[in-house]
N, C-alpha and C positions, 0 to 999 in steps of 0.2 A: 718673125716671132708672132706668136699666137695672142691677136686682141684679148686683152683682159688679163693675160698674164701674171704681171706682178699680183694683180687680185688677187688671183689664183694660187700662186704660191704660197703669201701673208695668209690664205685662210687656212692653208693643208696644214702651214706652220700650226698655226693657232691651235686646231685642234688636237694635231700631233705632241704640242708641249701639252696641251688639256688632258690630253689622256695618259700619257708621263705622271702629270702631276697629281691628278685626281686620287693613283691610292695611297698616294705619300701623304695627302690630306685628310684621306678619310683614315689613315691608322693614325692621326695625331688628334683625331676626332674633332675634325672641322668641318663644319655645311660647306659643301664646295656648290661654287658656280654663284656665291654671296660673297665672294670677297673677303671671305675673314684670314685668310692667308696675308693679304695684302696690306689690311689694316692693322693687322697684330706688325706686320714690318714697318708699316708707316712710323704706328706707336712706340719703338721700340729704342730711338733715338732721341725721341720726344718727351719731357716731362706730361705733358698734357699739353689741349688741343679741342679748341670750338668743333662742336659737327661740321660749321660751315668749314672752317680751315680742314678736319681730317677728310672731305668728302670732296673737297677741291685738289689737295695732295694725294689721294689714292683713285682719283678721274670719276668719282661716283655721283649721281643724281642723290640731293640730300636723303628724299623722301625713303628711296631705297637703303640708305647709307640708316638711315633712323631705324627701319626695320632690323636691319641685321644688328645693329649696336645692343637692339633689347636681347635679341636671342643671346649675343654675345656676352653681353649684363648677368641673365639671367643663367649662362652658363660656367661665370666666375672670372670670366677673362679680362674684364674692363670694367671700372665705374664712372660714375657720372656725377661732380661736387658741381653745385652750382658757382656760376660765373660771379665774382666779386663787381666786374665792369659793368654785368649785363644780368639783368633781374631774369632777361627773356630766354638764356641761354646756359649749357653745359658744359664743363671742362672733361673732358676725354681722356681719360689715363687707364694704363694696364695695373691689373692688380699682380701678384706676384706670381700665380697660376701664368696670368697672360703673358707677364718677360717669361716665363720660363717656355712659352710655346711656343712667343715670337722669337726665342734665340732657335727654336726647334726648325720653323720655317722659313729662318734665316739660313741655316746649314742646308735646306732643300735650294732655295734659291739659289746658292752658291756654287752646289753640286749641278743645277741645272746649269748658270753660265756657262762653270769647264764644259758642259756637256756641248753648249750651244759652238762655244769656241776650240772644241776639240779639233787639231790640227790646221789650223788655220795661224799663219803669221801675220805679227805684230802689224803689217804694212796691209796684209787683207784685210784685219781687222778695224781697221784705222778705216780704209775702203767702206766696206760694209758700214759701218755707223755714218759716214759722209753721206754714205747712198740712203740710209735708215732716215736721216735726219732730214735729209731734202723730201722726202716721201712723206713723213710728218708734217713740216712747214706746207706742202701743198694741199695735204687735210685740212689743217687749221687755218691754212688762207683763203678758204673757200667761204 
């Protein structure tokens, strides 16, 4: 087998769904390659949500996580009430523009899964996450 492989695979993956998804995002009129597919899903289950907490559940660096939330802000999709706990800090919630895009992004991600699991049995599947999930725990044991 070819040193670097799995690497190699995980990236073709990555891009291959990136490009799948990219104009399923851009016709729901979202900055793709910012994460706001991700956060409108995060949000979508959630009443609200610290930056710190939505930027830890969606794997994002705050800093970056602060910039797209103003774009996001300022494009109707989410607001920002101040934190009753914390003087220093924002509560994170979709405005009703934003459930309505995160149910939107939620039917992409959906449709991507079948896609991802298309023909593949129950016992493969079961496989491949085993195999997914050992390949993760060696990232984050590092």
């Amino acid at each position: 087998m070819e040193k670097n492989s799995i690497r190699k695979i995980l990236h073709r993956l990555d891009l291959e769904r990136r490009q799948l998804m990219r104009p399923k995002f851009l016709e729901l009129g979202l900055t793709v390659g910012e994460g706001q597919p991700r956060i409108l899903d995060c949000l979508l289950d959630r009443k609200e949500l610290t930056q710190r907490e939505l930027a830890d559940l969606c794997m994002f660096d705050v800093t970056t996580m602060s910039r797209t939330l103003d774009k996001m802000e300022q494009a109707g999709l989410i607001q920002r009430n101040k934190n009753p706990v914390s003087r220093r800090s924002h509560l994170i919630s979709l405005t009703e523009k934003g459930k309505e895009k995160g149910k939107q992004v939620r039917e992409e991600f959906n449709w991507l899964d079948e896609m991802l699991q298309k023909g593949l049995t129950r016992e493969e599947l079961e496989t491949v996450y085993g195999i997914l999930e050992k390949i993760e725990k060696n990232l984050t044991d590092i």
